[in-house]
C-alpha positions as CSV (number, residue, x, y, z in Angstrom):
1,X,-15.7,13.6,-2.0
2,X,-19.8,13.2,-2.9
3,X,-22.2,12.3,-1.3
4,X,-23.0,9.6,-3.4
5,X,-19.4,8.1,-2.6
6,X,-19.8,8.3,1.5
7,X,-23.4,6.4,1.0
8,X,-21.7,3.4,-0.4
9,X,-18.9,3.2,1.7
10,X,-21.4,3.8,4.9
11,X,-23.7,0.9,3.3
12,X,-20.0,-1.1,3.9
13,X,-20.0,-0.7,7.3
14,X,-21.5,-3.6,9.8
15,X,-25.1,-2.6,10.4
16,X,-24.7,-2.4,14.5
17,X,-22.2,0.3,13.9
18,X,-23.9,2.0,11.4
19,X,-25.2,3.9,14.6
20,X,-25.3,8.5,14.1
21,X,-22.1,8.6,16.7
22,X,-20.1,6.1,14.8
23,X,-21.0,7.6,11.2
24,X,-20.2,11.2,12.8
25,X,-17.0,10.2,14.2
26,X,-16.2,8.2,10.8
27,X,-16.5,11.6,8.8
28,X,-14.7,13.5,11.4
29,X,-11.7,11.4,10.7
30,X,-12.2,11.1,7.3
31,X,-12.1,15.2,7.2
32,X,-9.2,15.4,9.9
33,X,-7.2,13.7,7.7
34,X,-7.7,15.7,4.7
35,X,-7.2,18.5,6.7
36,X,-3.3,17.3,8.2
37,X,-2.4,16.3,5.0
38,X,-3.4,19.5,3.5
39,X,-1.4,21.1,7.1
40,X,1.1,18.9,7.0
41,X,2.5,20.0,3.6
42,X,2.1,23.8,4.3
43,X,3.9,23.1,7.5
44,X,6.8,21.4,5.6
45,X,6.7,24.2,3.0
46,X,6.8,27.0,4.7
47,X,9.5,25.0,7.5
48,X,12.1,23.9,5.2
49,X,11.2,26.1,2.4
50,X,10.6,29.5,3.0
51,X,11.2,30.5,6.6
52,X,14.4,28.8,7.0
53,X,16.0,32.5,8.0
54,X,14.4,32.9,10.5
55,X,14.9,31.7,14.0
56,X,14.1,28.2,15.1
57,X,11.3,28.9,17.6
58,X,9.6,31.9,15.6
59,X,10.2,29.9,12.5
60,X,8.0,27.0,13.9
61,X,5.2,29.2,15.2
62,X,4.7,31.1,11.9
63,X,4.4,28.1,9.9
64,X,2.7,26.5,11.9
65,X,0.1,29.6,12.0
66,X,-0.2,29.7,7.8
67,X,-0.7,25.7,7.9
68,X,-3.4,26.1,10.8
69,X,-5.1,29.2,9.4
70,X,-5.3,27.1,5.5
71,X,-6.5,23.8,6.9
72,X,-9.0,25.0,9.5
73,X,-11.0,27.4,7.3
74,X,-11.2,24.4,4.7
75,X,-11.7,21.7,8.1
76,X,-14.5,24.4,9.7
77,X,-16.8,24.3,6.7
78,X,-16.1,20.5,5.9
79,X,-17.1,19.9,10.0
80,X,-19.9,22.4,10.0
81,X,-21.9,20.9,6.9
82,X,-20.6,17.3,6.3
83,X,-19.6,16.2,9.8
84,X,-22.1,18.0,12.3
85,X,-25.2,18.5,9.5
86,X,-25.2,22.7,10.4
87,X,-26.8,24.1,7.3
88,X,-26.9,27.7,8.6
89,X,-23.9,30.0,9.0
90,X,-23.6,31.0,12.7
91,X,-21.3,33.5,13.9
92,X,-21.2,31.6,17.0
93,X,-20.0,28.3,15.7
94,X,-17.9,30.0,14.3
95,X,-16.3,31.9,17.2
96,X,-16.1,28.9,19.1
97,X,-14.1,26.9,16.5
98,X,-11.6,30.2,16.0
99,X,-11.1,29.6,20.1
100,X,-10.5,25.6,19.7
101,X,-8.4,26.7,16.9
102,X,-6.1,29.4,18.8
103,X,-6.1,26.9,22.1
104,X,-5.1,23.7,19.6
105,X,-2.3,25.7,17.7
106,X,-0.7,27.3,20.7
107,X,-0.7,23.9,22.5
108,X,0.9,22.7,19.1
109,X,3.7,25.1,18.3
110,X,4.4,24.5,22.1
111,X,4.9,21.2,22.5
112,X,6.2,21.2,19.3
113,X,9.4,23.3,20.3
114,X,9.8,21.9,23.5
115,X,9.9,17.6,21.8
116,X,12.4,19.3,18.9
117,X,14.6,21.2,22.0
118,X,14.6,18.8,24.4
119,X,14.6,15.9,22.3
120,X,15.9,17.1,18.9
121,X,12.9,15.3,17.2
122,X,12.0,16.9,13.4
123,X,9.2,19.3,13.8
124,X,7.1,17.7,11.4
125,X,7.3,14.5,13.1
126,X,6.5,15.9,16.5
127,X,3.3,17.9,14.8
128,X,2.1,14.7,13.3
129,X,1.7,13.0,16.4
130,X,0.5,16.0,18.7
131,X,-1.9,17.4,16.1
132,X,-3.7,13.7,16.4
133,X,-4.0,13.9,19.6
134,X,-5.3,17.6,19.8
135,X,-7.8,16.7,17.5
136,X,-9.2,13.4,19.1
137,X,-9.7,16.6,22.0
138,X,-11.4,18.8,19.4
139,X,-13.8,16.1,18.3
140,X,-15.4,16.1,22.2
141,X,-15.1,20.0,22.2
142,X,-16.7,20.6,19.0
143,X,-19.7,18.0,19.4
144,X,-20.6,18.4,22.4
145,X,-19.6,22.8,22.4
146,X,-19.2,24.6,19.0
147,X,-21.7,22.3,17.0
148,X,-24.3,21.4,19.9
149,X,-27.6,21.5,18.4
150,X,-29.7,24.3,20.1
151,X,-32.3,23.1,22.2
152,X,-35.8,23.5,20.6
């Protein structure tokens, strides 16, 4: 997506929310999504696909380590430029979103297993719903950590 694009659907939105937070949080959504629907189908992929030797538990953590690794590297540099406006490549943002990352896809894989054990729920199901709320998290944790704007 341009930038060219996003100006005319921003120029949609009602003037009082046209505020920086609400624009922000519109584009963090906007690259979110990409980024489960891009995880989502590398999850399935390797799930049902490819891994389906191995056991249930280790299954579920390795595909959901490929997925993560794909769609954060393409969701960091979407966030870093288009979402938080960081024009400089930082080591330290960068560090701090790998430690988001690591926190967000161990929470995942966990809670994953323990809805599809206890529950029997389909693991792509289950990720759907607690990868939304681990990233509604994220957004707080990257504005306000990994992308804080140094003080001048």
């Amino acid at each position: 997506m341009n930038s060219i694009n996003i100006d005319k659907l921003i120029d949609r939105i009602p003037k009082p929310l046209r505020k920086d937070k609400y624009i922000r949080f519109f584009k963090y959504v906007l690259s979110g999504t990409i980024a489960v629907v891009v995880e989502l189908i590398l999850f399935s992929a390797f799930y049902y696909l490819i891994l389906t030797q191995m056991e249930e538990n280790t299954r579920t953590h390795l595909a959901n380590f490929i997925a993560r690794v794909s769609s954060s590297v393409m969701n960091y540099k979407i966030n870093r430029r288009f979402v938080f406006g960081s024009k400089r490549e930082d080591i330290t943002f960068f560090a701090k979103f790998a430690l988001v990352w690591i926190v967000q896809l161990e929470l995942s894989s966990i809670l994953i297993n323990l809805v599809n054990d206890s529950f029997g729920v389909e693991p792509w199901i289950s990720k759907l719903l607690f990868d939304q709320l681990l990233a509604f998290a994220s957004y707080n944790v990257q504005l306000h950590w990994v992308f804080k704007k140094r003080e001048k």
